[in-house]
N, C-alpha and C positions, 0 to 999 in steps of 0.2 A: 365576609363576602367571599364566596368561591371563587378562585384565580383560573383565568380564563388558560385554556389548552393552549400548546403550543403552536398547534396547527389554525387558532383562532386567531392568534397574533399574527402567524403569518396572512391569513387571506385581507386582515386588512392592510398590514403593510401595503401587499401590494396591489388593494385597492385602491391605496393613500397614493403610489407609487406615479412618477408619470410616465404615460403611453408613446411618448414622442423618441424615448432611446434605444433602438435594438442596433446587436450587431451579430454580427457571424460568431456562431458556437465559438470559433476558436481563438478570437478576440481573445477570450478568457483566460485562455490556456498560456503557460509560464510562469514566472517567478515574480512576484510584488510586492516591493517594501514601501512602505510608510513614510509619507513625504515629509513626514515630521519626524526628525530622527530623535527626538526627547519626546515621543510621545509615549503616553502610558497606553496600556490595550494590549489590541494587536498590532505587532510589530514586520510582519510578513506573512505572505500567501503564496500556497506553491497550487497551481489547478493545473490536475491532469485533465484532458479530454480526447477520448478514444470514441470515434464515430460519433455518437449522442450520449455515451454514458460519461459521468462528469466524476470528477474525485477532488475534493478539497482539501489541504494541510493549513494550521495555523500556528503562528511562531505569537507568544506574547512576551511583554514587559517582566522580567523575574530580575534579581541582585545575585549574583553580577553579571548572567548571563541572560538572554533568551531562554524561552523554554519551548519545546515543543508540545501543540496539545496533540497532535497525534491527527490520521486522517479523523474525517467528522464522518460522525452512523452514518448519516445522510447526506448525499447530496444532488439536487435537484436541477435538472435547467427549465427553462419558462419561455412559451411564446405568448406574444398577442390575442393570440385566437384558438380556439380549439383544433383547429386544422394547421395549427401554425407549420411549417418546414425549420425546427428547431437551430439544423448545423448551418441556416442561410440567416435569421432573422430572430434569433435569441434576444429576450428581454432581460433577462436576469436568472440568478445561480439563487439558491439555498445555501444553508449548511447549517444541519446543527449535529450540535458535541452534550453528551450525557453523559452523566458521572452520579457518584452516590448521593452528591447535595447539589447538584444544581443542573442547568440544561443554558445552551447558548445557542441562540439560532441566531443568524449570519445571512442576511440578505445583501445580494454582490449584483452591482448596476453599474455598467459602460458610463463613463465619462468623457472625458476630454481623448482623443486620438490614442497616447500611451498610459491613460488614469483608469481606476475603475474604484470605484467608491462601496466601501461594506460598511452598513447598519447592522450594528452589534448590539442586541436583545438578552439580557441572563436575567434568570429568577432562579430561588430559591424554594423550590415546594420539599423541602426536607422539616419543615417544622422549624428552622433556626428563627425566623421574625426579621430575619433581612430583606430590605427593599430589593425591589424587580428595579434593573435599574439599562437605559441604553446610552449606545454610543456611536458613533460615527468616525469613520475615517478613510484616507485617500491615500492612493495608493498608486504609485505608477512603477512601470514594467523595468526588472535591470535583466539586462542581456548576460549569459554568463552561466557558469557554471559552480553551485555555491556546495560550500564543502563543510560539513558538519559536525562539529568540534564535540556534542553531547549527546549521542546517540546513547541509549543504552545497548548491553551486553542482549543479544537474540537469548531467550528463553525456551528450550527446546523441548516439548515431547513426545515419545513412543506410544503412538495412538493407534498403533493394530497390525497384525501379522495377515500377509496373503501368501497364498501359493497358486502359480501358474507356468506354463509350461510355453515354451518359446522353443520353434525349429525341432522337434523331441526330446527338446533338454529342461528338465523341472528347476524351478529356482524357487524361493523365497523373500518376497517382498517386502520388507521395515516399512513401514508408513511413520513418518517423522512430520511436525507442527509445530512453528515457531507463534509460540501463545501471546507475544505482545507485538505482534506483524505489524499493527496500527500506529507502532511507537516510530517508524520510519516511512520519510516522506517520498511520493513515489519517484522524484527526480533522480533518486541514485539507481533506479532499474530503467532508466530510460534506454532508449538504445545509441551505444555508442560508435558510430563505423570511424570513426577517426583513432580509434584505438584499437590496437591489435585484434586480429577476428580470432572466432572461438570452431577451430576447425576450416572449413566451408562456408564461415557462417560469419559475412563482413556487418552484422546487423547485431552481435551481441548487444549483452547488456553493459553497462555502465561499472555496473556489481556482480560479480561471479560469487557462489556459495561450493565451497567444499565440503562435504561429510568426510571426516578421517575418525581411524579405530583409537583404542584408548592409549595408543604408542606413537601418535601421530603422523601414522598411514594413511594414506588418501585413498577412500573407499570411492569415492562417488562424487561427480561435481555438476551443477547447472549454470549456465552461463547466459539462458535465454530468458529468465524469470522478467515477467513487462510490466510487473505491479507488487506491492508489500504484500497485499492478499495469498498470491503465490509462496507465498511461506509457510504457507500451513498445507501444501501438496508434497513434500520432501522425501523422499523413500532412496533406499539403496537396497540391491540385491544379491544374495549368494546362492550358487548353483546348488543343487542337491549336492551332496556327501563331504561338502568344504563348510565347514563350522562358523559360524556368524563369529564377529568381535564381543568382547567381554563388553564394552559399552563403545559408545561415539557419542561427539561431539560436531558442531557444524562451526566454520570459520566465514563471516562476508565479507568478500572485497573488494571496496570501492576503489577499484583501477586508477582511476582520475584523480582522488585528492592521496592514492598509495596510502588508504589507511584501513585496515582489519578489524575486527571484531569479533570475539570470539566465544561461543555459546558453551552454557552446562554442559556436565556431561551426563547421559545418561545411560541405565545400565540397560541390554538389550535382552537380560533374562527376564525382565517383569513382566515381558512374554513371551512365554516360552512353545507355544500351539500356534499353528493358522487359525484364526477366526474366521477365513474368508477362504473360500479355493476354487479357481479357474477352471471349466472344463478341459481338459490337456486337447492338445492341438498340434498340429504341425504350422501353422498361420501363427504370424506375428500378432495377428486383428487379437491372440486370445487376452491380449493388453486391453485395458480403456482407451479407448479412442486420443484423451490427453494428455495419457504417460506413453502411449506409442511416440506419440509426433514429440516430446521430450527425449526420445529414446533416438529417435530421427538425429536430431542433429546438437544436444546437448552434453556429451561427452568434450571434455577439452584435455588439454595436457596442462600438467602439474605447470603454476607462476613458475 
């Protein structure tokens, strides 16, 4: 018998689901562990929510530690009705997480005042003969700020060369991508105003990121990054006639728990030509509109 899609599963879910619980988008949003603290599963939920887009992290049961599954592909929110007003009267969240053997979707339902309840779905369509198998579990809200002991090392690469021209002065662009961005949950890029501001800017992040050269000089740093995704936008720049670094590396630092991270390195000859070049200008605009506004107010001074 052919095993029914994932997107099959869900619509009955939440046909199955009941109609009587919505709450406000941002219900959702924060940090939730498992009111069972020996339960197996999932062990914590981190959900961002920015206007109506939704972002999910899942923490499970591993020996000796947590693991992190990483944000989920997807994540969905859900109203009542076709017309629903989502950030007022949300039903319920998605999530699902894919991998080489298997797929887990994650339906997330408002409970009790600070609970919210995920129905956990995993099958197997890799050919292993493993039961599709589900789970349940509850979950209520801790206040706080949680600091994460197993983060992997950022994985860094040099994903393409630009040239453009700012005020009459030519530079060249690194475009830099941190390939396992997924692997970090978006609560360390939240923003932090209770800790030191970055410039002007009482609104940074949580986690500041440095590029230094292969001597470790600080080339370049972002301090306003609002999401993991933002790791694969990374770039530094050198003026015409001053020679790039032999390679770079990038360092994250989570302010808050004062702990580092610190990425490959890579060599910045593997390209060696602009693939891309800017009409020259005397206008700042001849940037993209969202490494201008990074250019705006993203520079900080060395920790």
């Amino acid at each position: 018998m052919k095993e029914p899609s994932i997107m099959v599963i869900l619509g009955l879910v939440f046909a199955a689901a009941s109609p009587g619980g919505s709450a406000q988008l941002d219900h959702f949003s924060g940090y939730w562990i498992n009111v069972d603290p020996e339960a197996s599963g999932v062990t914590a939920l981190e959900i961002g929510v920015t206007g109506l887009e939704v972002n999910v992290g899942a923490w499970g049961r591993c020996d000796p530690e947590e693991c992190y599954w990483g944000s989920a592909n997807s994540s969905i929110a859900y109203g009542p009705r076709i017309d629903s007003d989502l950030a007022s009267e949300a039903t319920a969240l998605s999530a699902i997480w894919r991998s080489s053997f298997g797929e887990t979707l994650m339906v997330i339902l408002p409970s009790e005042p600070d609970q919210i309840r995920a129905d956990v779905y995993t099958r197997f369509p890799d050919g292993s003969g493993r039961s599709a198998y589900a789970e349940s579990f509850l979950f209520e809200r801790r206040e706080g700020d949680r600091c994460f002991q197993d983060l992997p090392d950022p994985q860094i690469e040099l994903t393409g060369i630009e040239s453009y021209t700012v005020s009459g002065k030519n530079f060249t662009r690194y475009n830099l991508a941190v390939a396992n961005w997924n692997a970090y949950p978006p609560e360390i890029f939240e923003a932090a105003p209770d800790l030191p501001p970055c410039g002007l800017n009482p609104q940074s992040s949580r986690t500041w990121v440095e590029i230094r050269d292969q001597n470790g000089g600080r080339i370049y740093g972002f301090c306003a990054l609002n999401h993991p995704m933002n790791l694969t936008g990374l770039w530094f720049s050198v003026e015409e006639g001053e020679g790039p670094p032999e390679s770079a590396y990038m360092v994250m630092m989570d302010r808050r728990c004062e702990r580092s991270l610190r990425s490959n390195e890579v060599s910045i000859d593997d390209l060696s030509t602009p693939t891309t070049s800017v009409e020259p200008t005397d206008s700042k605009a001849a940037l993209p509109a969202n490494l201008q506004a990074m250019m705006n107010f993203q520079m900080f001074f060395p920790l």
